[in-house]
N, C-alpha and C positions, 0 to 999 in steps of 0.2 A: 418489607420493601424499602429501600431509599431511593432517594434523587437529587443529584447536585446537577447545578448548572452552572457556566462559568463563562463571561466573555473574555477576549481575548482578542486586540489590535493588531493587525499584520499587515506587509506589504501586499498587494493587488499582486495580481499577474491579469495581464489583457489577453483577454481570448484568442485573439489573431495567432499573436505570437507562439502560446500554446499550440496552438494546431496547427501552424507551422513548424513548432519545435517537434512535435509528434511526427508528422511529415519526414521530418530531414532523416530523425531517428529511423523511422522505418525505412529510405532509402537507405540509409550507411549500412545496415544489417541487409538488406536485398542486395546489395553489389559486393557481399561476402562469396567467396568460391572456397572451393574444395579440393585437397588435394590428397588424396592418402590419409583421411579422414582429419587434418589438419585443416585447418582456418587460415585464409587470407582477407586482407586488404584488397580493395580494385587496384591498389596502388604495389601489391607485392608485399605487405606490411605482414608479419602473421600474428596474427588474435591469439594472445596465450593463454594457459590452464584451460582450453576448449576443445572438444575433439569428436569429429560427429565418428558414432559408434556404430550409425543403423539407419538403413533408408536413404533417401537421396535428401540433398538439401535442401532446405524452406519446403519439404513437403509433407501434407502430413501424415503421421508417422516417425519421423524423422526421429532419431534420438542422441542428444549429447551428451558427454563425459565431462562435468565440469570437476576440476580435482579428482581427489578417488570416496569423495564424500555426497555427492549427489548427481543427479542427470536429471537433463530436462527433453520432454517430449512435444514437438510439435503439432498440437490436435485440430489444428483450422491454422491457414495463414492467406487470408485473401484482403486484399487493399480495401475493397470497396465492400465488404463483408463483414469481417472479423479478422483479429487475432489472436488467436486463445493457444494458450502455451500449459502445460503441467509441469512441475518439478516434486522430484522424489528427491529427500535430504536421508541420511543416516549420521547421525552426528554420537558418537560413544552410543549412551543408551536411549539417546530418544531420535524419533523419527518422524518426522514429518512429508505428509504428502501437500502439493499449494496446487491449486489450478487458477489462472488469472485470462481476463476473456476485455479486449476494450472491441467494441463497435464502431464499426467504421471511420478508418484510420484518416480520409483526406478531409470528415469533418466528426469529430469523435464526439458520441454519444452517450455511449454509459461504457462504463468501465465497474471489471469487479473482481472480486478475489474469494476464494472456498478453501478450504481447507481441515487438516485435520493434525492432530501431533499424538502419540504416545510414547511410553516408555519402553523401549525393550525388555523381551527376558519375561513379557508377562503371555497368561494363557488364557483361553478361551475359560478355563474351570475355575481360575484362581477367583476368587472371591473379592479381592481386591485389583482386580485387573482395570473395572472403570473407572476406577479412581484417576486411572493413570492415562486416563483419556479425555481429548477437547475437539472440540468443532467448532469453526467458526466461518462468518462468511461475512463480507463487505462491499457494498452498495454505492455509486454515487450515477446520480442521473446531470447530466453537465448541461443541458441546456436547461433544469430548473435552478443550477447552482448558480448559472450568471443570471439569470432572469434575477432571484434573489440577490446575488452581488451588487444590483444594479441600483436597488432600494438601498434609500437614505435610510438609516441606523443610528440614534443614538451612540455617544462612546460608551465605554464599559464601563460600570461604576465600581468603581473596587470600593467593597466594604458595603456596597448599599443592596448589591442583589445578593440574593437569598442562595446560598451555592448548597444547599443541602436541604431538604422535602422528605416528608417519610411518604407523601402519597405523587406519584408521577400526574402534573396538570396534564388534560386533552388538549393538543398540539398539532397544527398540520403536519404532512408529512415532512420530513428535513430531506435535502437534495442529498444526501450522506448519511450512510449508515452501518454502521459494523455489529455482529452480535456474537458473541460467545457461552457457547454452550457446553457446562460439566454437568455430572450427575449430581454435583450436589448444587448448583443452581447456575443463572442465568445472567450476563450483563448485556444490557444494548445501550449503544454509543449512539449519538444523532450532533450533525451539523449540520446548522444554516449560518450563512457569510449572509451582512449587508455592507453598505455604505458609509465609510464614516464622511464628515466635511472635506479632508484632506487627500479624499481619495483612496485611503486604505480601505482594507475590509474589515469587518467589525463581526467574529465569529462565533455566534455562541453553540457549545458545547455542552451536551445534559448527558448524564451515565445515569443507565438505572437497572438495579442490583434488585434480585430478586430469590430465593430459595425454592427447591422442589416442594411442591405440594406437601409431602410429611415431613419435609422440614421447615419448612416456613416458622413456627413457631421460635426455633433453635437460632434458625436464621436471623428473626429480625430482631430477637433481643441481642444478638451481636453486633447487628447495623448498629442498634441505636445504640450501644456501647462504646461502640467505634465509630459514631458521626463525624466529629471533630478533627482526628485521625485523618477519615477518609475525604475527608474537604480539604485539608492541609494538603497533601497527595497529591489529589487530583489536581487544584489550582498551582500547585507547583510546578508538578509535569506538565501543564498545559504552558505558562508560563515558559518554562524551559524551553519547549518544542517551537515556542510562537518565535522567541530571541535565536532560536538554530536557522529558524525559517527566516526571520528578516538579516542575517548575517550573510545568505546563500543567493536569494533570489532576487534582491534588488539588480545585483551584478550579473547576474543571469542574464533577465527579462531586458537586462544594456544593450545584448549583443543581438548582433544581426544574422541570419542563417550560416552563412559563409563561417562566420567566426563563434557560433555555437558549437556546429559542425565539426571545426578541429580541438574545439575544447574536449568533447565526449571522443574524439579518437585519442585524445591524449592523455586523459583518464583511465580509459578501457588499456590502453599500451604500459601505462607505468605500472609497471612491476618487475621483481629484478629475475624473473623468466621470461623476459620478451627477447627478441632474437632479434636486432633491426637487417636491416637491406630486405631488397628483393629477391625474390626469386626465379632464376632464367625461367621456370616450367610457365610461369606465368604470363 
């Protein structure tokens, strides 16, 4: 078994806005219509690469054509309930199925994601057919994540915390969680955000890597092989993803509904298959 942990400094997002920003989202896709299983805007705009294939709209069942490389199914879409959506990808030889579900959209609660991916072209006999298989599934409970965000936190000490463990410490639960599952072994992901002085949030991140039972022995003499390796990696990537994150969401978290609003129609619309004006049916 190993365990790194790593913190990492980001900007905040305040809650409000969030679920606000959630909100508008949801309305802009409720006030999509249908036309010959084509997508519009309230406004006559039409949603490109999209195409409901099956069922009626926002209901569920519903099923769409995104590209000629996946479709997504509508399995619950209720405001005050849920939204839980599935997607079937087939991309060359591998294939992924997602299912992703957030709780109650006008003050969201947990949100999460399952999943599965393999390789085409393998069989139920082949002997090497698990190999070519994963599961995984992803967790975050949102009212212990700001409850946590809200705690004062030390800043990250780069170089003083310990980013690599061959034994995982007992930990409470983290408001975030992801795990992935092969047959030759296991990783689970955990975040908890606090508080730094300045307002940001202060997130530290532990992976912990583990082998199946009869390989474990195999396994951990590779961990520890490749501790050094794996810590370089992981605080990298994390790193990287913190500076993607503070590049995007300061300027986000700026804007006010109205002007969120036409940012995400204007992103969804640029591509060079959108079709502008309206349309008279509409």
């Amino acid at each position: 078994m190993v365990h790194l942990q790593y913190t990492v400094p980001v900007e905040s997002v305040p809650r409000r806005w969030f679920e606000q920003a959630v909100v508008t989202l949801f309305d802009l896709v409720a006030e999509t219509r249908t036309d010959d299983g084509r997508l519009f805007l309230a406004d006559g705009r039409e949603v490109p690469d999209l195409r409901l294939v099956r069922g009626d709209h926002l209901r569920v069942g519903a099923v769409y054509e995104v590209d000629d490389d996946a479709c997504v199914r509508v399995e619950e879409w209720d405001r005050r309930s849920a939204v839980r959506v599935a997607q079937h990808v087939s991309d060359g030889s591998v294939r992924a199925e997602i299912e992703g579900i957030l709780k109650d959209v006008e003050r969201p609660r947990e949100a999460g994601l399952r999943g599965s991916m393999s390789a085409s072209g393998t069989s139920g006999t082949n002997r090497w057919a698990s190999l070519t298989r994963a599961t995984g599934t992803a967790h975050i409970r949102l009212d212990d994540w700001w409850d946590a965000a809200a705690k004062d936190r030390p800043g990250p000490g780069s170089g003083k915390e310990p980013a690599v463990r061959q034994l995982a410490p007992p930990s409470p639960p983290a408001p975030l969680e992801a795990r992935l599952d092969h047959r030759l072994g296991r990783a689970t992901v955990r975040a908890t955000p606090g508080q730094l002085p300045d307002s940001r949030w202060a997130i530290r991140v532990s992976l912990t890597a583990h082998g199946r039972p009869l390989l474990r022995p195999l396994t951990a003499v590779a961990l520890r092989l490749s501790a050094r390796t794996l810590r370089r990696h992981f605080t990298r990537t994390l790193d990287t993803v913190a500076a993607r994150w503070d590049d995007v969401v300061p300027d986000l978290v700026s804007q006010d509904m109205p002007r969120l609003r036409e940012r995400i129609l204007t992103t969804a619309l640029d591509t060079p298959q959108y079709r502008s004006g309206p349309r008279e049916t509409l």
